[in-house]
C-alpha positions in Angstrom: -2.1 -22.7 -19.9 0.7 -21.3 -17.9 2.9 -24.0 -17.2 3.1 -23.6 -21.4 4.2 -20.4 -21.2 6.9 -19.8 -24.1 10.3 -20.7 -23.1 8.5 -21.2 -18.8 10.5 -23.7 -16.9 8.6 -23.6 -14.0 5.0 -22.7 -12.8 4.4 -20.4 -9.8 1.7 -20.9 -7.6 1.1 -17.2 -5.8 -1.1 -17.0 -2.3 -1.9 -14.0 -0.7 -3.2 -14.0 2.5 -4.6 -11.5 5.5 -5.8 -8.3 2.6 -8.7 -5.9 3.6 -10.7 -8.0 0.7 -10.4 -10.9 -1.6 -9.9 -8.3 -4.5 -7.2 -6.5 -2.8 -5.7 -9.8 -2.1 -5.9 -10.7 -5.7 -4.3 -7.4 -7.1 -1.5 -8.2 -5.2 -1.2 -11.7 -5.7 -1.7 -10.4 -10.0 1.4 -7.4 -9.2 3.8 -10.3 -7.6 2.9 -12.5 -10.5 2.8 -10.1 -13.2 6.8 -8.6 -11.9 9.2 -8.9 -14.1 11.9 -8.8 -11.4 10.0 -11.6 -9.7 9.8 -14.1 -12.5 13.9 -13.5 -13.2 14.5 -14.2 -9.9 12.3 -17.3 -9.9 14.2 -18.5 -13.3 17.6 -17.6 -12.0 16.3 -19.5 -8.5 17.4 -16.6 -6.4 15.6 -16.8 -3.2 15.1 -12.5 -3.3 11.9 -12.0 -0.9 12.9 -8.1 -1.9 11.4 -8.2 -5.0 8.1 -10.1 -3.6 8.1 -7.3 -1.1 8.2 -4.4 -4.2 5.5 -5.7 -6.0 3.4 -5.7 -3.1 3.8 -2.4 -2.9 3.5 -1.5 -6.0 0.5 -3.0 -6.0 -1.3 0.0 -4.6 -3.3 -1.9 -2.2 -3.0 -1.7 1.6 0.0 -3.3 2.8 2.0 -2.6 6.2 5.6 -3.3 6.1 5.6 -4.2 9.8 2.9 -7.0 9.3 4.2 -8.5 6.2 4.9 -12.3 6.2 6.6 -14.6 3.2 7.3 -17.4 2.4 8.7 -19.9 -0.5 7.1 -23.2 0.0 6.7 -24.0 3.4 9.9 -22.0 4.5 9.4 -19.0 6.3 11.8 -16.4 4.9 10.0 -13.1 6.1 8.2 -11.8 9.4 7.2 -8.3 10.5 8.5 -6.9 7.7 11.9 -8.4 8.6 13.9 -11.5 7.6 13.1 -14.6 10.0 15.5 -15.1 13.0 18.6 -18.0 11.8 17.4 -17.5 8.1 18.5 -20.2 6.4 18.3 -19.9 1.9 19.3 -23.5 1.7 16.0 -25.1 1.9 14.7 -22.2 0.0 17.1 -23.0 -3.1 16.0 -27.0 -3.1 12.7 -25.2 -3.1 13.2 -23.3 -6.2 15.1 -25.7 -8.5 11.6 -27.6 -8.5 9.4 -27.4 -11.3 6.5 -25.9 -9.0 7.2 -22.8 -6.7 5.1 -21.8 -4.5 4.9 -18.2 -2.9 2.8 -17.1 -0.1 2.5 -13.9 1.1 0.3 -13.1 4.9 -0.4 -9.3 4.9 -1.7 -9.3 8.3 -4.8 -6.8 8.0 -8.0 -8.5 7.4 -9.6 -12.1 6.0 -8.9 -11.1 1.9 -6.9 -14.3 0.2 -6.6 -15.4 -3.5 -4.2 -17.6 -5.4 -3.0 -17.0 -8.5 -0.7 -19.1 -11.3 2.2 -17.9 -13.3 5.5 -18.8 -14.2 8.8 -17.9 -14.7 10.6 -15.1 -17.1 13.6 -17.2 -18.6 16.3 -16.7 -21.4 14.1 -19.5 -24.0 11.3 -16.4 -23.4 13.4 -13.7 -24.9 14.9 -15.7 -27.8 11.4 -17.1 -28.9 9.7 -13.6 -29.0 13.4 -12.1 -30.2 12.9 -14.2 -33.1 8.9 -14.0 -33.6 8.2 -12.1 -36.9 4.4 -11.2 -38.0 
């Protein structure tokens, strides 16, 4: 269902990782997926860990700066808060011209994970809605 998402180029696979509980893990992994700013920046494959870092914590779930770790694919880009030592976007931007991206987030504070699915917010989104008349 959401890789045929109206006008979705690519499907985003979302994994959060070390939350106080499975269902803290999941309303975060559902605030990353469900960010606006997030699926733009997937679309426009802009490696912007920023915006993965405001919907956590807009989430309203427990979340400490200082232990947050990300990742796009199997590419570090984030540790304690801070972006990894020799950061390198290259292998990030192969990484999101796929049709799959994947997104992991480690919290750091307890055993809570889930996974979620979404995918991108692109231009072929706004012109079919634009147009959509009931």
């Amino acid at each position: 269902v959401v890789r045929d998402g109206e006008g979705a180029q690519k499907l985003i696979e979302i994994t959060v990782e070390g939350a106080e509980s499975d269902a803290s893990a999941h309303r975060i992994a559902m605030s990353i997926a469900n960010s606006p700013l997030v699926k733009t920046a997937i679309a426009g494959e802009d490696a912007n860990w920023g915006r993965v870092v405001m919907a956590v914590g807009k989430a309203g779930e427990p979340a400490e700066r200082d232990r947050l770790a990300i990742r796009f694919g199997a590419t570090q880009v984030a540790r304690e808060g801070l972006a990894v030592e020799g950061y390198d976007e290259a292998p990030i931007a192969a990484h999101l011209k796929g049709r799959e991206v994947e997104i992991g987030v480690d919290l750091g504070l307890g055993d809570g994970r889930a996974t979620v699915w979404t995918c991108d917010l692109t231009h072929g989104y706004i012109s079919i809605n634009a147009d959509y008349r009931s």
